[in-house]
C-alpha positions in Angstrom: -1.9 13.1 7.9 -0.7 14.0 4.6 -3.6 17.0 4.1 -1.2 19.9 4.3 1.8 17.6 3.6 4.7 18.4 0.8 3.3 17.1 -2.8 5.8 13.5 -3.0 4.9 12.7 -6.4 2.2 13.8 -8.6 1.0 11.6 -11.9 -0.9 13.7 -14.6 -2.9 12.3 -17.4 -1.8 9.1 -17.2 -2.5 6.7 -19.9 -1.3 3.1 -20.2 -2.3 1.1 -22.9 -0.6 -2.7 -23.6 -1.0 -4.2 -27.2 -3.0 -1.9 -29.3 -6.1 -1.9 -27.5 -5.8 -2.8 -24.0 -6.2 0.3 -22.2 -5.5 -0.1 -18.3 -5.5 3.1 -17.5 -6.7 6.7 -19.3 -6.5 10.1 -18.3 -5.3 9.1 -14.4 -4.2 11.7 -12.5 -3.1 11.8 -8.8 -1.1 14.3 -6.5 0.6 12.3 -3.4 1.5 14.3 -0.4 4.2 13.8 2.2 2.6 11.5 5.4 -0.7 10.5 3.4 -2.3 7.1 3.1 -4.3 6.5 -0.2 -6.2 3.7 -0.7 -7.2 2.7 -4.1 -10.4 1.2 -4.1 -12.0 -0.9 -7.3 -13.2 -3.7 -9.0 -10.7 -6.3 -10.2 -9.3 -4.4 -13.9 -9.6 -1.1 -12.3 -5.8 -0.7 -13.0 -4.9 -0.2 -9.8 -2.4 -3.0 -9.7 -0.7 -1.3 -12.8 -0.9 2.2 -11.0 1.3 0.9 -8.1 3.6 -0.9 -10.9 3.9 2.3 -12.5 4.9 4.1 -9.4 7.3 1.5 -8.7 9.0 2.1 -12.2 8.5 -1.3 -13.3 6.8 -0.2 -16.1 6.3 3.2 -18.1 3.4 5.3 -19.0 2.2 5.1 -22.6 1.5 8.6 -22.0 1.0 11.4 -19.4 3.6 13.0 -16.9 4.8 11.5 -13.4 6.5 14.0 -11.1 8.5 13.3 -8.4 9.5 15.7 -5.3 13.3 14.9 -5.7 15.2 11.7 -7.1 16.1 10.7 -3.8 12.0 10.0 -3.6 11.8 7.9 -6.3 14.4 5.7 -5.1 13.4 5.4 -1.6 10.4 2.8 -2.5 9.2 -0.2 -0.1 6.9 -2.8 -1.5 4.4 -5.1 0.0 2.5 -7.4 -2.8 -0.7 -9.5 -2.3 1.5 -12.9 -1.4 4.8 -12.2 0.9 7.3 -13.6 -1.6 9.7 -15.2 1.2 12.6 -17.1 0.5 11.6 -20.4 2.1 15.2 -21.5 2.2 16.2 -17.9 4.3 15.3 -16.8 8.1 13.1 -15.0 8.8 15.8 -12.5 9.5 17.7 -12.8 5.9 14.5 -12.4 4.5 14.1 -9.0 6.3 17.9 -8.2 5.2 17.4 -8.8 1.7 17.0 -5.4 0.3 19.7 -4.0 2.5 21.9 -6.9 1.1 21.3 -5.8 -2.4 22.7 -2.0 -1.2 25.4 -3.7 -0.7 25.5 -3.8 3.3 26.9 -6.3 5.7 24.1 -7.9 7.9 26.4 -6.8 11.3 26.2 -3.3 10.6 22.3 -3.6 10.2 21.4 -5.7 12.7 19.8 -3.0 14.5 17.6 -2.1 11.9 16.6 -5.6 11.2 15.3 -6.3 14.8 13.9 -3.0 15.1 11.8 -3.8 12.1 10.6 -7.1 13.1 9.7 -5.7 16.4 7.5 -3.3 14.6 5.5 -5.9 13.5 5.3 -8.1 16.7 8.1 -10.7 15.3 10.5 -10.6 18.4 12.0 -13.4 18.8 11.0 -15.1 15.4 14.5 -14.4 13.7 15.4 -17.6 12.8 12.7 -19.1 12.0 12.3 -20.3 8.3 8.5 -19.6 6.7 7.3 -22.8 6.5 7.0 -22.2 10.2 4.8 -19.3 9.9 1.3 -18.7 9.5 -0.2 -16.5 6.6 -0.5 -13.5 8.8 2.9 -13.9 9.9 4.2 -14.5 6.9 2.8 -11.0 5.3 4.3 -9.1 9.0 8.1 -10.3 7.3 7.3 -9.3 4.2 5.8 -5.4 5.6 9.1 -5.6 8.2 11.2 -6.2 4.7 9.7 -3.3 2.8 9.8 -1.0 5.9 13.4 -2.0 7.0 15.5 0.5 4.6 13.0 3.3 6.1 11.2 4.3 3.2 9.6 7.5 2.5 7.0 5.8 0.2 5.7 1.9 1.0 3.0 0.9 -1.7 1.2 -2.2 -1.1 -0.8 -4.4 -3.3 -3.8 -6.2 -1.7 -1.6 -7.7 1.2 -4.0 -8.5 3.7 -6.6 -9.8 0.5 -6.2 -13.4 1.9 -5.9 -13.4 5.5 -8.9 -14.0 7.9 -10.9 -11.2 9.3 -9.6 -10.8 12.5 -5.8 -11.4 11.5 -6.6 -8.4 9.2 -8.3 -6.1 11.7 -5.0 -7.0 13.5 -3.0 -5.8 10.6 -5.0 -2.9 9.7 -4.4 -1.6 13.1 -0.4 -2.1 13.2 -0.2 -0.6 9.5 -1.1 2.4 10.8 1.1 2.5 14.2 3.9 1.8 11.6 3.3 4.3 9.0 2.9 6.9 12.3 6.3 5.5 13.8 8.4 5.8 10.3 6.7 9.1 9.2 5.9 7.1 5.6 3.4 7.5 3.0 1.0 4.8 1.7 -0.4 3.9 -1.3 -2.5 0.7 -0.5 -4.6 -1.2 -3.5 -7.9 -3.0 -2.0 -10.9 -4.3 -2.8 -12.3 -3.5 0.7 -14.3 -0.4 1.3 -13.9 -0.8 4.8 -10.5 -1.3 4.9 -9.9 1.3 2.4 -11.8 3.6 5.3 -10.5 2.4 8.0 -6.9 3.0 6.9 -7.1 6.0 4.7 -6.9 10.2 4.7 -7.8 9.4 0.8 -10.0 6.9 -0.9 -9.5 6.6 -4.6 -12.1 5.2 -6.3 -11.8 3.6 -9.7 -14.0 2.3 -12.4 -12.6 -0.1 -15.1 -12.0 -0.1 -18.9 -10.7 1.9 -19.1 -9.5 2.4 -15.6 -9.5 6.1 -14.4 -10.6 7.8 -11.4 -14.3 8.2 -10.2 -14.1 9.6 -7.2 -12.1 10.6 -4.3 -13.5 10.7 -1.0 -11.5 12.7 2.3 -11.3 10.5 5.4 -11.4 13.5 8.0 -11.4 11.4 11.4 -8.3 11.6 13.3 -5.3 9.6 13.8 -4.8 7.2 15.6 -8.0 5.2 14.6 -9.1 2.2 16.7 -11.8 0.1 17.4 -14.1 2.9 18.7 -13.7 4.6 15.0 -14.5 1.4 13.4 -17.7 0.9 15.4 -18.6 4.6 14.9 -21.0 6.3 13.2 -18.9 8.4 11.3 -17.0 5.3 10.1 -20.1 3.8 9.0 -21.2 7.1 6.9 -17.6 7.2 5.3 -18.1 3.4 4.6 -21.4 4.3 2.9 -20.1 7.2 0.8 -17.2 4.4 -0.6 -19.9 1.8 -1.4 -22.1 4.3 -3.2 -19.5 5.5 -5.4 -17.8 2.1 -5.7 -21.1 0.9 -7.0 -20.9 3.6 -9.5 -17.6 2.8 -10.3 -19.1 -0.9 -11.4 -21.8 0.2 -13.2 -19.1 1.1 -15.6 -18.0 -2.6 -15.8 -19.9 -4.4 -18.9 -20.9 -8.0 -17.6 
């Protein structure tokens, strides 16, 4: 995944400052290859938040360059955030066709690719039912089915498994990645969980705050598809160490 991929979109010398002195991010730089997961991993005002927003093209850069492979790229965008931001008065299936209803497509000639999605995430069956019905983790599995329904070639996600349980997050870790190896997608995913971060990742970004830049980056070399036996295994745990030592680093840059 992603190591010998196509460079999607590369971010050089990034700065983003808001007022006159708030800097959020300086001097952040970043090359995203085709197929690669990235996790960015820091403490909360890291700027990692504002990286994805960035990417997103819901803000601009104060400074610094951001290169993308083609315009189609920059366009074909999903987006998970931390809460799934469902229209309680919609199905769970107009939820999922919201962004292809805003293309500008009728719901019949999608219907396919709205059940297809929602069977990606284990939501057969659940297409008209309205989210107050749903628990947290189910929830979350619309909004991922919604961001992955238009097929695109980069998904960033913000925190979204940040306040689910443990085991309805292994869960979730573990369909993530059958996903992003079913659509062929690349990842940029924003935790606060070292061993999520390498459990998911080819990449780990690590950043330290104020202003937020990168630390470190640490390669995840084991082999996809991870399970269960990688996260009981000793290589996982030595990754896991590596994260937390330099995540620890990262917030020994954080005054208190």
């Amino acid at each position: 995944m992603g190591d010998t991929g196509t460079p999607l979109l590369s971010l050089t010398g990034i700065d983003k400052v808001f007022g006159r002195d708030i800097v959020a991010l300086s001097n952040f730089s970043l090359d995203v290859r085709e197929g690669d997961f990235i996790s960015l991993l820091g403490p909360s005002g890291c700027g990692k938040s504002t990286c994805l927003r960035l990417i997103a093209g819901l803000m601009q850069p104060t400074s610094g360059k951001m290169r993308w492979s083609s315009p189609e790229a920059s366009e074909g965008l999903g987006v998970v955030f931390q809460e799934p931001t469902l229209m309680p008065w919609a199905t769970v299936e107009d939820n999922v066709f919201l962004p292809l209803r805003l293309m500008g497509k009728s719901k019949s000639s999608v219907l396919d690719d709205i059940y297809s999605s929602l069977a990606m995430v284990g939501l057969e069956g659940f297409e008209g039912a309205y989210p107050r019905a749903l628990s947290g983790g189910m929830k979350m599995r619309v909004s991922i089915a919604r961001a992955m329904v238009t097929k695109p070639k980069l998904i960033l996600m913000d925190e979204p498994f940040a306040a689910l349980d443990e085991i309805t997050r292994f869960k979730l870790n573990n369909d993530l990645l059958t996903m992003q190896a079913q659509l062929g997608c690349t990842v940029i995913f924003v935790t606060h969980s070292v061993f999520e971060s390498v459990f998911l990742s080819n990449r780990v970004v690590v950043m330290a705050a104020r202003p937020g830049r990168v630390i470190e980056e640490l390669a995840v070399n084991a082999p996809y598809p991870r399970d269960e036996v990688f996260r009981t295994s000793a290589d996982y745990a030595a990754h896991c160490r590596a994260a937390s030592e330099a995540l620890k680093a990262a917030m020994g840059d954080v005054p208190h």
